[in-house]
N, C-alpha and C positions, 0 to 999 in steps of 0.2 A: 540242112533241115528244111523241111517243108514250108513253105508260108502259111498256114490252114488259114488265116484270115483277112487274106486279100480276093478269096473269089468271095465268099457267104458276104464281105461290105461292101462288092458291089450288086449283089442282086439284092442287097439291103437297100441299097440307095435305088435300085431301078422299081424298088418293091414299091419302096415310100413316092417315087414319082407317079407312080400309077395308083397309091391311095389320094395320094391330090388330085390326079385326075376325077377317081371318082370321085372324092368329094364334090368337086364342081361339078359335075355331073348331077351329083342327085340336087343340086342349090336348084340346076336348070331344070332338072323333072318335077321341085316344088314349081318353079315358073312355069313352066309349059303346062302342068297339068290343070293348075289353074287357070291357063288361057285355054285350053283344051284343043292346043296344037302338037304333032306328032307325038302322042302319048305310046302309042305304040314302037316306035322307032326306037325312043329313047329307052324303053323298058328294054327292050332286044338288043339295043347297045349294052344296057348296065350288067345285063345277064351276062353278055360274053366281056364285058371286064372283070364279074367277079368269078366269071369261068377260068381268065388268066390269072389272076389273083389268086385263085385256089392250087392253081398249078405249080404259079409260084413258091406259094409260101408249100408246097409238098415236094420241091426241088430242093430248096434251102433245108428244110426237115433231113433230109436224105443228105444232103453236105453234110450239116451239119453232124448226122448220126457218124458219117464213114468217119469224119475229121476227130471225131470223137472215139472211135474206134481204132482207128490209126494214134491216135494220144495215147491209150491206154496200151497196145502194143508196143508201141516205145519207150512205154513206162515199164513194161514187163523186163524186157531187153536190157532197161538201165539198170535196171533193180538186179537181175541175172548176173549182167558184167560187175555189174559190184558187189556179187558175191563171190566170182571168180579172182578179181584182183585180190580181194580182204584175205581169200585161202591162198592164195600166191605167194601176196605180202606176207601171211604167218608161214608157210612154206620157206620161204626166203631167209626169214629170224632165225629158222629152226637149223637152216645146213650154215648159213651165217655164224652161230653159236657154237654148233659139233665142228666147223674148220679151224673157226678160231682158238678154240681148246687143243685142236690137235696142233698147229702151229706152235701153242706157247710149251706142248710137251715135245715137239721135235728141237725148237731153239733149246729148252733144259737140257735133254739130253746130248746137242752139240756143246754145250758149256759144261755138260760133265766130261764131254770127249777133251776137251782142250786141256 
């Protein structure tokens, strides 16, 4: 079976590295903007981390969705197979029952033969 949740917990962890990143990021544009040092720079940084950030978290969406669609397909499949075994299984009771009845009338009938 598939692991679906070893890729989505790592780009969880590399998602959450890059919201700390921002966070410190925007600590330094309250400081910088208040000294009114590279206020520009730092706006055009935070823009292209919430550019990957958007990216991001619309990557994970889409794992997420396929891994969720692939669950649901496999659940289709499960639920399928086990309705093929259940009619097997009563299949199985049904010539199970009609041999066993013929077996107990061929033994009589050798016990009428003797």
């Amino acid at each position: 079976m598939i692991n679906v949740k070893s890729k989505p917990t790592e780009k969880n962890h590399l998602l959450y590295r890059k919201i700390l990143s921002l966070r410190s990021l925007e600590c330094n544009v309250i400081v910088i903007l208040s000294t009114g040092q590279l206020a520009d720079v730092v706006i055009t940084s935070l823009l292209q981390l919430r550019n990957q950030l958007t990216i991001t978290v619309n990557n994970l969406q889409m794992d997420f969705d396929n891994a969720n669609a692939r669950l649901e397909e496999e659940a289709e499949a499960n639920a399928s197979l086990r309705n093929q075994l259940s009619k097997a299984q009563g299949d199985l009771g049904a010539f199970k029952s009609k041999y066993e009845k013929e077996v107990v009338l061929r033994i009589e009938e050798m016990e009428d033969l003797k």
